[in-house]
C-alpha positions as CSV (number, residue, x, y, z in Angstrom):
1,X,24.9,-163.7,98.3
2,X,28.0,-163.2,96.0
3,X,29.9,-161.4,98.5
4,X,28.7,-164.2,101.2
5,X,30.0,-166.9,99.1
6,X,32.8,-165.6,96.3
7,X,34.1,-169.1,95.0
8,X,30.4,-170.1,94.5
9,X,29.6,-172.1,91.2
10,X,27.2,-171.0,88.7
11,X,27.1,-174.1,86.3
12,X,22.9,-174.0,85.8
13,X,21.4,-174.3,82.1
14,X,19.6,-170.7,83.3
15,X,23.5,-169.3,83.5
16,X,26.2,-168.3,81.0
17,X,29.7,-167.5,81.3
18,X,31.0,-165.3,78.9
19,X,34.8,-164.3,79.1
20,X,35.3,-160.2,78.4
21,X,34.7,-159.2,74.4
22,X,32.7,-162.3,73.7
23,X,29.1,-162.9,73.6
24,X,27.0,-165.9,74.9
25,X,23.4,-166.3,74.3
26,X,20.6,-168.1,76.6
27,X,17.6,-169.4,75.2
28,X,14.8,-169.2,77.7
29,X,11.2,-169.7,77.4
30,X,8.4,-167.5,79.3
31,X,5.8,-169.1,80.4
32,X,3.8,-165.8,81.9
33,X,3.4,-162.2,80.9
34,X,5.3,-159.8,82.9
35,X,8.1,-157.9,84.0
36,X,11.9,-160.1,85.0
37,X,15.1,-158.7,85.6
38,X,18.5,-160.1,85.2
39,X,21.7,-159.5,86.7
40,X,25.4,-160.7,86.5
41,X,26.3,-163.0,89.5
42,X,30.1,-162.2,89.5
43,X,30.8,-160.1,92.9
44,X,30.8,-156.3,92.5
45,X,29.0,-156.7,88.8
46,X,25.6,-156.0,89.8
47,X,26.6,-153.0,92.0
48,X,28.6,-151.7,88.9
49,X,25.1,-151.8,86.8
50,X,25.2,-155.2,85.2
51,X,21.8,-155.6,85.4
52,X,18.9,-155.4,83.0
53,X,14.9,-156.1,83.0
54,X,13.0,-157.8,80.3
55,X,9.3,-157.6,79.2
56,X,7.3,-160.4,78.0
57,X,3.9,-159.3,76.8
């Protein structure tokens, strides 16, 4: 969808932008046990392996 639509905003509470050597933090709240992944929405990142999976037990 990235490559579909490059200038796209990404301005949700569920979204961080963090500028290169900084951090950024999102607090998020599971409601259900399982298995999410999570990915950076700037085109070409995910491809490069900007990606990760969390587990909530």
């Amino acid at each position: 969808m990235m490559k579909k639509h490059p200038g796209m905003e990404h301005d949700e509470p569920y979204m961080a932008h963090v500028d290169p050597g900084k951090k950024g933090t999102i607090v998020w709240t599971f409601n259900r046990a399982g298995s999410f992944e999570f990915a950076c929405l700037i085109p070409g990142h995910f491809e490069a392996g900007m990606i990760g999976r969390i587990t909530v037990q």
